[in-house]
N, C-alpha and C positions, 0 to 999 in steps of 0.2 A: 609303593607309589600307585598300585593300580587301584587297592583298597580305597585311598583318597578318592579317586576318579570313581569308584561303583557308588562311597560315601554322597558324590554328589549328587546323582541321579540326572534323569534323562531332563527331568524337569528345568534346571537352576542351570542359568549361564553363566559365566564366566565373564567380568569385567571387562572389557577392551584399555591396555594400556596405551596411553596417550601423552603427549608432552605437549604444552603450549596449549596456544586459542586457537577455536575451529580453524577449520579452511576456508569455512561457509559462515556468514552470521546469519541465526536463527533470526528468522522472523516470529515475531510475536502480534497476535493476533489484537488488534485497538478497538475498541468502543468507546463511547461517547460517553465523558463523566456523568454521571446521574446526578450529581448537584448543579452545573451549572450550564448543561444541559449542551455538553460540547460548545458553548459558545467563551470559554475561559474567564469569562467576567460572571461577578456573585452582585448582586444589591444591596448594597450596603442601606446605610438611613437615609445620608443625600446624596450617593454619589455610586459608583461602579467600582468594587473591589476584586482584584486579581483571585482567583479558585485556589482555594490551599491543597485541596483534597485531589487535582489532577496538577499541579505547577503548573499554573496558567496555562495547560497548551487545552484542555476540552480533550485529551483522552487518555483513557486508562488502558490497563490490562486487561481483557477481557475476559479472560480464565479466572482474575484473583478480586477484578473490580479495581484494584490498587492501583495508588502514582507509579509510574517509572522513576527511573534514576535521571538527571539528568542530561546524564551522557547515553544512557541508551535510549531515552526519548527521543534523543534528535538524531538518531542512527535510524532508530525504527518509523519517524518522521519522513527521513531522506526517502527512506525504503519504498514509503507508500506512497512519495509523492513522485518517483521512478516511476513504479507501477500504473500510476492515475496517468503522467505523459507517455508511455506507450501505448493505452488504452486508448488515447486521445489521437494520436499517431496512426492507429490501424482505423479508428474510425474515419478519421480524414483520408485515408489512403484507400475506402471502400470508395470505389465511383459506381455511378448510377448505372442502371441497366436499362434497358427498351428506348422508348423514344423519347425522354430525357435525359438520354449519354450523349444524343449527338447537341444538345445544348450548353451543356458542361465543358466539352473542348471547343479548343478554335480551328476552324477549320481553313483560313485566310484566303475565303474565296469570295468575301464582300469587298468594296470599291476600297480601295488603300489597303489593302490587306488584312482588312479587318474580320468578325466574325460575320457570315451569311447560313442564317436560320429557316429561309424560303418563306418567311409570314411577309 
């Protein structure tokens, strides 16, 4: 047995056995079809024809250039557009600093309770 293990060398790992799907789904990394220019529609003679070459969504794999599968396009879709609303979330959740913070809150010390700015 040990000869097997010196056969291997320091070099070469050793597979990880595994059963089933990740725990985690891999994100894959989207670019923008080069044919239809992420916008999912092609020109046809008179009219706007769906992209063959990304399945109408406007994006590929960005490693191979290639369509997705259906079902992982709209996995890896969900992913990103997760992504883009938390992005969207933290920037709305930054508030302003110096002398336009005290603008941005109310501070309901104008006549009905309303906001008072001192202009």
């Amino acid at each position: 047995m040990r000869a097997v293990g010196a056969a291997l060398g320091k070099g070469v790992q050793r597979m990880k056995k595994s059963h089933g799907p990740a725990f985690k789904k891999a994100v894959i990394e989207l670019a923008q079809c080069p044919l239809c220019r992420g916008r999912a529609l092609t020109k046809g003679l008179f009219h706007e024809l769906p992209c063959d070459h990304c399945n109408a969504s406007g994006w590929v794999a960005a490693a191979t250039g290639g369509a997705l599968a259906l079902d992982e396009l709209v996995t890896q879709l969900s992913l990103k557009l997760q992504e883009a609303t938390l992005q969207v979330e933290h920037l709305k959740k930054s508030q302003a600093s110096g002398p336009e913070a005290a603008y941005q809150i109310s501070n309901r010390r104008g006549a009905g309770g309303t906001n008072y700015t001192g202009d």
